[in-house]
Each structure stands twice: as C-alpha cells, then as structure tokens.
C-alpha positions as CSV (number, residue, x, y, z in Angstrom):
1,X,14.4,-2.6,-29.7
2,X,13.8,-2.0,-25.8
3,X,10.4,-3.2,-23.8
4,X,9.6,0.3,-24.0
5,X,10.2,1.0,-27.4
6,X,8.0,-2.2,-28.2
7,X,5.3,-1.3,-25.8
8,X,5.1,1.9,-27.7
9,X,4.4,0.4,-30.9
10,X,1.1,-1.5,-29.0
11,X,-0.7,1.3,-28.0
12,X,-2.7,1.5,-30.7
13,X,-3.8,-2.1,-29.6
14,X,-4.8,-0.6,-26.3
15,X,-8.9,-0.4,-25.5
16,X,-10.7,2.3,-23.6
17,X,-11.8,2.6,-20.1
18,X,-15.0,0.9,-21.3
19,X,-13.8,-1.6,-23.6
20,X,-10.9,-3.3,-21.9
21,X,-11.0,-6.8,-23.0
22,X,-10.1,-7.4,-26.2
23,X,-11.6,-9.5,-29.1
24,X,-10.0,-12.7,-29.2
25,X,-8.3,-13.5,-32.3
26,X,-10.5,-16.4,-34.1
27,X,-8.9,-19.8,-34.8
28,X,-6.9,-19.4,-37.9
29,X,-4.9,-22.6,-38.4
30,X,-3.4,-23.8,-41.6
31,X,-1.2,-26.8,-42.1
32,X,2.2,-25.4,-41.7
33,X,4.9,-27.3,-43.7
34,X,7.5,-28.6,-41.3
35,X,10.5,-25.8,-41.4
36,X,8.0,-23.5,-42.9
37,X,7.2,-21.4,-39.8
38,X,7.5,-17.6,-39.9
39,X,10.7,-16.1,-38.5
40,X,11.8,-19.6,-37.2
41,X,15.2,-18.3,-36.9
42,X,14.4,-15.7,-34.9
43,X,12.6,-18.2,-32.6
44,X,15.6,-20.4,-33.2
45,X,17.9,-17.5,-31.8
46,X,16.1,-17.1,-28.5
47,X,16.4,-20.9,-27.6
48,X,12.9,-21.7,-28.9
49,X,12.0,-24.8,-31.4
50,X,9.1,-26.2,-32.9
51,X,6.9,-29.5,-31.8
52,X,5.1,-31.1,-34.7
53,X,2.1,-33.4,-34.6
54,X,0.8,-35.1,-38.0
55,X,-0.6,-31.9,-39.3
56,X,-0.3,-28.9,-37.0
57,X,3.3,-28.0,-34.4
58,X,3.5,-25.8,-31.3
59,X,6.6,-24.2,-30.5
60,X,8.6,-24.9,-27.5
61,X,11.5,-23.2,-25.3
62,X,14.1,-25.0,-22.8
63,X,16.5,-23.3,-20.7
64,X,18.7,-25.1,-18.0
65,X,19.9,-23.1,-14.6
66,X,23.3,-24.3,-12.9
67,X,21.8,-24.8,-8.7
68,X,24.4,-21.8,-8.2
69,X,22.1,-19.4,-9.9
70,X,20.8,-16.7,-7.4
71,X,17.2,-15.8,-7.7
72,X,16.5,-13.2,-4.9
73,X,18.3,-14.1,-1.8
74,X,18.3,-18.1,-2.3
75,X,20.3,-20.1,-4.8
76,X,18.5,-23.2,-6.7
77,X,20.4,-25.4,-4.5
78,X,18.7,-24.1,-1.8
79,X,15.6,-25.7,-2.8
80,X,17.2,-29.2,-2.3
81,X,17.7,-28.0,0.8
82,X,14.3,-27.3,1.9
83,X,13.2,-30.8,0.5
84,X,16.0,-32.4,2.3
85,X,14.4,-30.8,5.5
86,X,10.8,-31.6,5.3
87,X,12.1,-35.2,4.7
88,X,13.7,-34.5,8.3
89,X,10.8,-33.1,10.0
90,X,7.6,-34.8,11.6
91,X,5.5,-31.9,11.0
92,X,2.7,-32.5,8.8
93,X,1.7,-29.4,7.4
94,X,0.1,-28.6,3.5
95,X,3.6,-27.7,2.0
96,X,5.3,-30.4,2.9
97,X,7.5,-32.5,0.4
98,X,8.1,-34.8,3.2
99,X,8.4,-38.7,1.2
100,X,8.8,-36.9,-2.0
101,X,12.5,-36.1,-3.7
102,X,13.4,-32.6,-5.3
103,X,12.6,-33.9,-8.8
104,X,9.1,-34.6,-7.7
105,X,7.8,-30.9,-7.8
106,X,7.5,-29.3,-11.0
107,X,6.9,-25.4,-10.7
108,X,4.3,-24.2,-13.3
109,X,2.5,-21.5,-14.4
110,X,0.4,-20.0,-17.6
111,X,-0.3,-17.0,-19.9
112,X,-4.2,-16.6,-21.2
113,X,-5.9,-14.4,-23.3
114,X,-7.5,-13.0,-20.4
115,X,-8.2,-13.2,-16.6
116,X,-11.8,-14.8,-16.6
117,X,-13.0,-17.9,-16.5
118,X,-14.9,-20.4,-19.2
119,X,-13.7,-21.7,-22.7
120,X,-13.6,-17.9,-24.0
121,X,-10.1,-17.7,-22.0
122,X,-7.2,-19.3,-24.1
123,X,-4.2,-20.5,-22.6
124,X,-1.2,-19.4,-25.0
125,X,1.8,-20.3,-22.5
126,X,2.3,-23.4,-20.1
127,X,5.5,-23.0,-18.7
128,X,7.0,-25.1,-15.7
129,X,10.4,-25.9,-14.1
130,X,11.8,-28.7,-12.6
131,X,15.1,-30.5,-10.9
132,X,16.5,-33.1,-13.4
133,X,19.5,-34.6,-11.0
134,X,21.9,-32.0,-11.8
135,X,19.8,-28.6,-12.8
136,X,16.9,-26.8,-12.9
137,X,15.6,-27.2,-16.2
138,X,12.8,-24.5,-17.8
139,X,10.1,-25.6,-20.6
140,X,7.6,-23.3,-22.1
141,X,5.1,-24.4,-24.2
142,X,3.4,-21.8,-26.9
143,X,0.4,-21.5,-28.4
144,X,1.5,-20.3,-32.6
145,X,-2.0,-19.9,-33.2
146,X,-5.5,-20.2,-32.3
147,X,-6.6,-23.4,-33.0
148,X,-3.5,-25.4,-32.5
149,X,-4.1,-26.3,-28.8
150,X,-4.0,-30.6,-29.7
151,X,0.1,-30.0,-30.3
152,X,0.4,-27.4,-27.5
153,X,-1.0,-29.6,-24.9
154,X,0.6,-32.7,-26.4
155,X,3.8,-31.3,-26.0
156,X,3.4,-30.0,-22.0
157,X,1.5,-34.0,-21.1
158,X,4.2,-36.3,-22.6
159,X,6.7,-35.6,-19.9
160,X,4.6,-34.0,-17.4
161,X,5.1,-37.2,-14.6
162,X,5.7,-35.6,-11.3
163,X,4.2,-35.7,-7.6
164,X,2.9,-32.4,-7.0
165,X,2.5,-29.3,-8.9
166,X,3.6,-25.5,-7.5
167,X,1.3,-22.8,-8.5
168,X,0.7,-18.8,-7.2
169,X,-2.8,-18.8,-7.4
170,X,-3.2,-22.0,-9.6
171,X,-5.3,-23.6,-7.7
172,X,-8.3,-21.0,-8.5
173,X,-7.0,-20.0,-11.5
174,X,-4.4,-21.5,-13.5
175,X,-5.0,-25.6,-13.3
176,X,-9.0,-24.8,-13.5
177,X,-8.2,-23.1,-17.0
178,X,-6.1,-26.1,-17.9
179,X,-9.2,-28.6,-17.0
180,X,-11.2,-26.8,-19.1
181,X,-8.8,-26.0,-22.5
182,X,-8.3,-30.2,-22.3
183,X,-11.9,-30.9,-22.0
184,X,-12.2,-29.4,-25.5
185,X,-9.6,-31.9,-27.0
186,X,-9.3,-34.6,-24.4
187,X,-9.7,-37.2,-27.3
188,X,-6.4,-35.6,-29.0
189,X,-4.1,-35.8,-25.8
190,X,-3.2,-37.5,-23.1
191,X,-5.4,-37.6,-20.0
192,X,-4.3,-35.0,-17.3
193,X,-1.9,-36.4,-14.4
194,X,-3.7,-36.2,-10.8
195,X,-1.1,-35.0,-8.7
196,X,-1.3,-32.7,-5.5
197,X,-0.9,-29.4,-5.4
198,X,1.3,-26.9,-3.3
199,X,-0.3,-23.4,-4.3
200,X,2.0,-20.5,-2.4
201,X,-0.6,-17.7,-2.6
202,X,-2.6,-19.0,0.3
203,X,0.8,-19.6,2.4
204,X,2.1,-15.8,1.2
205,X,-1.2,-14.6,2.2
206,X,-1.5,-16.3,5.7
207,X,2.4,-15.3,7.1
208,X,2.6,-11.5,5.4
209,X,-0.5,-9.4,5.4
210,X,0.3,-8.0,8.2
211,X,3.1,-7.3,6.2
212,X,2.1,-6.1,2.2
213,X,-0.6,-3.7,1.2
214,X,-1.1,-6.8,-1.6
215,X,0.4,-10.2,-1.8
216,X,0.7,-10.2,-5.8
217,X,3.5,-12.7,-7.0
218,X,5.4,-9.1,-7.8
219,X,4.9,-7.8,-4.5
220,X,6.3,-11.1,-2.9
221,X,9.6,-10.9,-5.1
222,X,10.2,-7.8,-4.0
223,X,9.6,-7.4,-0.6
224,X,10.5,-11.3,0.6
225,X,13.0,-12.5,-1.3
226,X,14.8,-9.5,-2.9
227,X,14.1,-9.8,-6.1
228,X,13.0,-7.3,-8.6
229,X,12.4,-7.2,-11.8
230,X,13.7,-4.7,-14.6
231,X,13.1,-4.0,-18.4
232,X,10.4,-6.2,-17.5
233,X,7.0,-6.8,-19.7
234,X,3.4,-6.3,-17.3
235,X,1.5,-9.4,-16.9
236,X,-1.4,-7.4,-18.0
237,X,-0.1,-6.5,-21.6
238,X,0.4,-10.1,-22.2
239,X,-2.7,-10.9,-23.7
240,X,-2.6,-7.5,-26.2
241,X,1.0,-8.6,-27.2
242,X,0.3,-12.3,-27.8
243,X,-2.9,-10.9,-30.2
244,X,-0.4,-8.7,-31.9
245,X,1.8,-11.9,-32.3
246,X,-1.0,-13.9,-33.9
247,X,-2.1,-11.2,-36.4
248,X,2.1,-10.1,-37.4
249,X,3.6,-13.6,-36.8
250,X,6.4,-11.7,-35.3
251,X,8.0,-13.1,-32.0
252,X,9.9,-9.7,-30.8
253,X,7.0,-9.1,-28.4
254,X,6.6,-12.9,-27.2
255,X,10.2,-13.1,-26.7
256,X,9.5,-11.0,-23.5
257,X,6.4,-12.6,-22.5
258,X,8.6,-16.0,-22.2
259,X,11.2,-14.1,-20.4
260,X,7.8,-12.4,-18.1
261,X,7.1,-16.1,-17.5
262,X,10.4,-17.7,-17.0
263,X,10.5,-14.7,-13.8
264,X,7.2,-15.9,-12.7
265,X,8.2,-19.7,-12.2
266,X,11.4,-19.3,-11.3
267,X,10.4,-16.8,-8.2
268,X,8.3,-20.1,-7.3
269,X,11.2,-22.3,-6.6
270,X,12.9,-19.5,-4.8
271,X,9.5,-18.6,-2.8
272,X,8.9,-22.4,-1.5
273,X,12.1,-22.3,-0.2
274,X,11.8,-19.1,1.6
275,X,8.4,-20.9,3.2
276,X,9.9,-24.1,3.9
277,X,12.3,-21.9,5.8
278,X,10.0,-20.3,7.5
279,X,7.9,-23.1,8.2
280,X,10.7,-25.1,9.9
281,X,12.4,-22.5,11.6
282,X,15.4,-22.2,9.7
283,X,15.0,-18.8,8.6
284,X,17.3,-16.7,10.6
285,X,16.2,-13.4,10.0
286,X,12.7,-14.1,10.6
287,X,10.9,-11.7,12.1
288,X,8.3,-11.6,15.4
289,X,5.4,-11.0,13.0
290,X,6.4,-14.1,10.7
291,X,7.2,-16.8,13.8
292,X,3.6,-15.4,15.1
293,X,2.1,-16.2,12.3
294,X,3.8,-19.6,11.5
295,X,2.7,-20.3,15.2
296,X,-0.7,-19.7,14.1
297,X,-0.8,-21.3,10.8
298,X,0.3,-24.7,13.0
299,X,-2.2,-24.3,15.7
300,X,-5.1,-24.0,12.9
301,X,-3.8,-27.4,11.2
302,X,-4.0,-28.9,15.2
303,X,-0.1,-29.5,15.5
304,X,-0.1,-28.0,18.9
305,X,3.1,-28.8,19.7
306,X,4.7,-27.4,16.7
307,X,2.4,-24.3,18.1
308,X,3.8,-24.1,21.6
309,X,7.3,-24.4,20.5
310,X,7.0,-21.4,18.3
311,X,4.8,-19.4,21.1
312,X,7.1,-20.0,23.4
313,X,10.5,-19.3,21.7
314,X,8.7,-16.0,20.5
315,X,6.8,-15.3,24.3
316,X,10.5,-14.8,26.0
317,X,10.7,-11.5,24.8
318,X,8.8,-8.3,25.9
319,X,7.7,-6.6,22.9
320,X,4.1,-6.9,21.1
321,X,4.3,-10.0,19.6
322,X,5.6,-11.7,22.5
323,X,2.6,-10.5,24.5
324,X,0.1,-12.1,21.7
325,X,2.6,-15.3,21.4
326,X,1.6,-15.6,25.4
327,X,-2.0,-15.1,24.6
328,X,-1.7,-17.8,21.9
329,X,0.4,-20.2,24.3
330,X,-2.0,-19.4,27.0
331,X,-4.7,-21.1,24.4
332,X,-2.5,-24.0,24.1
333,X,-2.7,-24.8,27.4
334,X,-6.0,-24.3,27.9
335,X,-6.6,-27.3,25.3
336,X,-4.7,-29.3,27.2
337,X,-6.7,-28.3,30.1
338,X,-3.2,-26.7,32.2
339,X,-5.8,-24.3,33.6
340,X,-2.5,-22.9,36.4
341,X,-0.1,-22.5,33.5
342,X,-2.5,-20.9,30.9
343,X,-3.7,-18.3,34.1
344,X,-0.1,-16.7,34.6
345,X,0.0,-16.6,30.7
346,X,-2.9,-14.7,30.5
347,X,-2.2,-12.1,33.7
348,X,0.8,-11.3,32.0
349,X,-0.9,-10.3,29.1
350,X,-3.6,-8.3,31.3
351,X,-0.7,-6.6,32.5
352,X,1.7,-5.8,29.4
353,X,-0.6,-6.2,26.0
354,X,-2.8,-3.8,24.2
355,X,-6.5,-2.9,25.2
356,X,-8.3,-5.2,22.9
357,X,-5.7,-8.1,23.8
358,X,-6.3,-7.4,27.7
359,X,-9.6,-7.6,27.3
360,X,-9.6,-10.7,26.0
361,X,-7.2,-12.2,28.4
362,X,-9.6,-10.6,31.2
363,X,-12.5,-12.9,29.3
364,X,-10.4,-15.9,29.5
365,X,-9.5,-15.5,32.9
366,X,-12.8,-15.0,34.2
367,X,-14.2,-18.6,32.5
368,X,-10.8,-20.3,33.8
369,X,-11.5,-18.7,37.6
370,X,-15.3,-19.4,37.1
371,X,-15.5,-23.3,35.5
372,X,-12.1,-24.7,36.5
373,X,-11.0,-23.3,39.7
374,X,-14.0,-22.0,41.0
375,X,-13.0,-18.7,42.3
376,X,-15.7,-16.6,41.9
377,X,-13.8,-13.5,43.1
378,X,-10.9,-13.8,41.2
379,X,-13.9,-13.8,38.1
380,X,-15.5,-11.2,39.3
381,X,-11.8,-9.5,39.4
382,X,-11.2,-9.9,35.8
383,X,-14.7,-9.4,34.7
384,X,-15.0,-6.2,36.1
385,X,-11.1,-5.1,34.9
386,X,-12.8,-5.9,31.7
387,X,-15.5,-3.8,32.1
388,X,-13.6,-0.4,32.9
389,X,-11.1,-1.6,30.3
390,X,-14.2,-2.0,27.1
391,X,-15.2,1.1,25.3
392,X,-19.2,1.3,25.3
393,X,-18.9,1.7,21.4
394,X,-19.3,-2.5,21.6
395,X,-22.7,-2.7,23.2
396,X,-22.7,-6.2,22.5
397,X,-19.5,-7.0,24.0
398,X,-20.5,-4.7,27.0
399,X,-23.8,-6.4,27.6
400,X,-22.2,-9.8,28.1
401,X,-19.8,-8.5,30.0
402,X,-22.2,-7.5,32.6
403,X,-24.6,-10.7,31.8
404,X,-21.2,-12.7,33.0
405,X,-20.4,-9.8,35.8
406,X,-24.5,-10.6,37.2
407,X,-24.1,-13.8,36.8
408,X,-21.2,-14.3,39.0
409,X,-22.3,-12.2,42.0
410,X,-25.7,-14.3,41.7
411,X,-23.1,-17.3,41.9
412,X,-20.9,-15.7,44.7
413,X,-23.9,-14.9,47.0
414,X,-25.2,-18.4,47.2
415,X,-21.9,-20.2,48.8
C-alpha cells in the first residue's frame, strides 16, 4: 500500500479546525509473552526486533550505512572529514568537535504524541546515529505501547556513551522532553548521560535567513544540501498514525514514521558537515551572504581574527556584501583601536554602500574624526553628509544627528 493510500485510510482519525490535538491513547500494557507480539514478522521484515525487560519489551530497529552513501550533496565519509578538520583548526567556536573523534557524536532525534511541553507529551520514538569505526550505524527505539516507557528507555541508555549529542531544535525541544519522560521512571533506568550538545537550528538560523522564508529541518534539506524527500510521511501526522498503531497493533503506518525519522537524523550528519564546512572555509561554493555571515557569527563569539580573515577575503570584491564585509572589518579595527585603517574602510563604504549602511559609516566616522583624531571638520563633514543622507521619518536618529552636528560646531568654535 503507498503513503498515500495509507494516509487515506487516517482521515477519519483527522480532528477539526477546533479540535486539533488528539486524545492520547491511555496506558494499556499487558504482559506480553516473549515471541508473542502482534505482527512480529512484519516488524521482523522491516529490520525491526523486540527488547525485553523482566515483564514488559520495546521494539527496536538497526540499520548500518556504508560512508559511501550520499545523503544530499555529502557522503558519510565526509563527516570524518569535518571532524578531522576542527581537530586541525584553532578556532573555538560552539560546533566544534575539536579533541573529540567522529565516534564521539551521536545524531539523535524523537517522535511524540504532540508538540507541547509537560508529561502529557509522550515520546514514542528515540532514534540516533552514530560512527562505529567502519559505518554509520542507525538505532530507533519504539514505544509498543503506552505504558512501556521503563523498556523503551532501557534500551536507548545502555549504550548511549558518547561526547556530545546533535539535535535540530533539541535543545528546546527534544532532550527537555527526554528529562522529563525519565523523571517519571528514573528509578527503573539508568541515569541520563551529561554530555554537550551541538544543536544545528541555532547555526541554520544564524548563516541563512537571509536566505529561507523558514529554516525547518525540511527546508534546510532542500535548499542546502540537495536533498529532498519523496513518498515521504509529514512530521505532523506522526502522532495520529502512531495512535492508530496503538489502538490496530498494525506497523504498516509506523513503518514510515521510522523511515520519516531515519531522514531526519541522517540529514543531521550531512547538515554538520555542511557547517563545519562553512565554518572553516572549506566550502567552495559558498556564497557572499554565507562568508558574511560566518564573519559575523566569529566576531559575536570575540575571535576577531577569524573575523577579519573572513571580512577581508570577502571586502576585495565590489558588490554588496563586500561593502558590509568593509563596514564589519572597519569595526574590527576600530577594537583594536587602528583608528587610520578603520577611516579608509569606512569612506569607502560612504562612497559605494547603501543609504542606511552610509549612514552609519558617516556616524562612525564622525566619532573616529571627533575622539581619536580630533578633526572637528572632518566630523562636522560626515555629520552633516549624514544629515542630507537620513530620511526625517527617524526623528530620533535625526535629532542626534544634529545634537552631534551642534555639538561639534560648539567644539570647533572654541580652538
């Protein structure tokens, strides 16, 4: 049966415009006999066995990925790649693996019964990814029932021994959920490891919203690293298809939620090798927009001279971004207090970049002329060029314009 064909037979199952949550199913657990799980050979079939605890299993899928497989525009053995090259960099920056080796990541990511927060939300699906020496290697972890979270959770924490953890969005949403599902059976499981955490939203966010009209994980796939998904289930319908599961025991529908998921974590590895790249400046086809960005992202964590290199690689050119890449450079230089060599950044600008840029530079220059090399005329110069260039619609911006513009003359009168 197609996704579509199945998605059909769940409409019914769909809620109004004013009833779009749906109930969640109410623990249900029985003691299952070992063996004697519906349609095990089904879940056999797709790659799927079960876990068993004293009374009460989980069921659990592994798939391995030769480092030739292509996700997008990167292979897997890319990824070694990009870990190999934060080792080899000085640059301390929030995604760096630098001191860690590639099977120190693990790439993870959930399914719930819904997108808020509290104990109301169940988690049905922890899947993650990893490098064992020689693959990538897939687990997914899922929830049979309601009520057999001791088994689910037991299953994902005996192995889970890694460095740091790579999420989309995990941070706020995904671990959180975790933390609070094992609070409710902490005394059943292991304790939860208290490694760091590299979560790619923030990163996707920060380099291309210039870029996307949204950065959802989809988006991201498609747009960044060439990949896009077909014949494949919405992260929406999950929680309506696992409910479906749980009442029919059936795994057709679950089937594609595990391949939904297997997308999701996989575009992970892919993605944090695509920002590595960018990062570092290995990235070929980067574009202005993305090294202007990256330049940016550096000068806000204070590496300034992993700023300067990449606004001054991008400020040789002549086009938009290399005019703002001299405005940022110029800023640079002004915290280093190069007061002659941030100046003829910042006339350039006045003379080649946008209104609102140009009147900024006009600001700069008339505090660098004013407080560093006391030319009061050259102030007045820029202060005024910013006054004919500033609309009136500002009157905040105009009124200290002409404070500074006063202020100078005042200044000017009593050499």
């Amino acid at each position: 049966m197609s996704i579509k064909n199945k998605l059909n037979r769940l409409k019914p199952h769909l809620k109004t415009e004013s009833d779009k949550l749906a109930p969640e199913p109410q623990p249900t657990r029985s003691v299952v006999e070992r063996g004697d799980i519906p349609f095990l050979n089904i879940w056999k079939e797709n790659g799927v066995s079960p876990y068993y605890t004293d009374k009460d299993y989980c069921l659990i899928r592994e798939v391995t990925f030769p480092l030739e497989t292509l996700h997008g525009k990167y292979r897997f053995a890319d990824y070694l790649l990009a870990i190999d090259a934060w080792n080899n960099s000085s640059l301390k920056h929030p995604l760096s693996a630098k001191g860690h080796q590639p099977d120190e990541l693990f790439f993870f990511d959930t399914e719930t019964t819904g997108l808020g927060g509290g104990t109301g939300n169940t988690i049905f699906l922890l899947g993650h990814a990893s490098f064992n020496g020689k693959e990538i290697v897939l687990k997914q972890h899922i929830l049979p029932q309601p009520g057999s979270e001791v088994p689910l959770y037991m299953s994902f924490l005996e192995n889970i021994d890694y460095a740091k953890m790579v999420t989309y969005n995990g941070k706020a949403f995904d671990w959180p959920q975790v933390k609070t599902r094992h609070t409710l059976i902490r005394e059943h499981v292991p304790k939860l490891p208290p490694f760091g955490h590299f979560d790619l939203y923030h990163a996707a966010r920060r380099i291309w919203k210039h870029r996307l009209e949204s950065v959802k994980l989809s988006t991201v796939e498609k747009e960044i690293l060439a990949f896009e998904r077909k014949d494949d289930i919405p992260g929406f319908l999950a929680p309506m298809i696992y409910f479906d599961f749980v009442e029919r025991k059936h795994p057709e529908g679950m089937i594609g939620i595990l391949q939904h998921n297997e997308k999701d974590i996989l575009s992970l590895i892919s993605l944090y090798t695509h920002l590595t790249f960018q990062l570092l400046g290995i990235d070929q086809t980067q574009t202005g927009k993305e090294t202007f960005e990256v330049g940016r992202w550096y000068s806000y964590l204070g590496e300034t001279e992993a700023a300067e290199i990449v606004f001054s690689k991008l400020s040789e050119g002549n086009d938009a971004e290399a005019v703002k890449a001299k405005h940022a450079l110029a800023f640079q230089l002004k915290k280093k207090r190069n007061w002659k060599a941030a100046a003829k950044l910042w006339e350039e600008v006045v003379s080649k970049g946008d209104l609102l840029i140009q009147i900024d530079a006009c600001i700069e220059l008339a505090k660098l002329f004013e407080h560093h090399c006391k030319s009061f005329e050259k102030a007045i110069f820029y202060t005024e060029r910013a006054l004919d260039i500033h609309s009136r619609e500002n009157e905040r911006l105009h009124d200290e314009l002409l404070k500074r513009f006063n202020r100078l003359k005042r200044k000017q009168r009593n050499i």
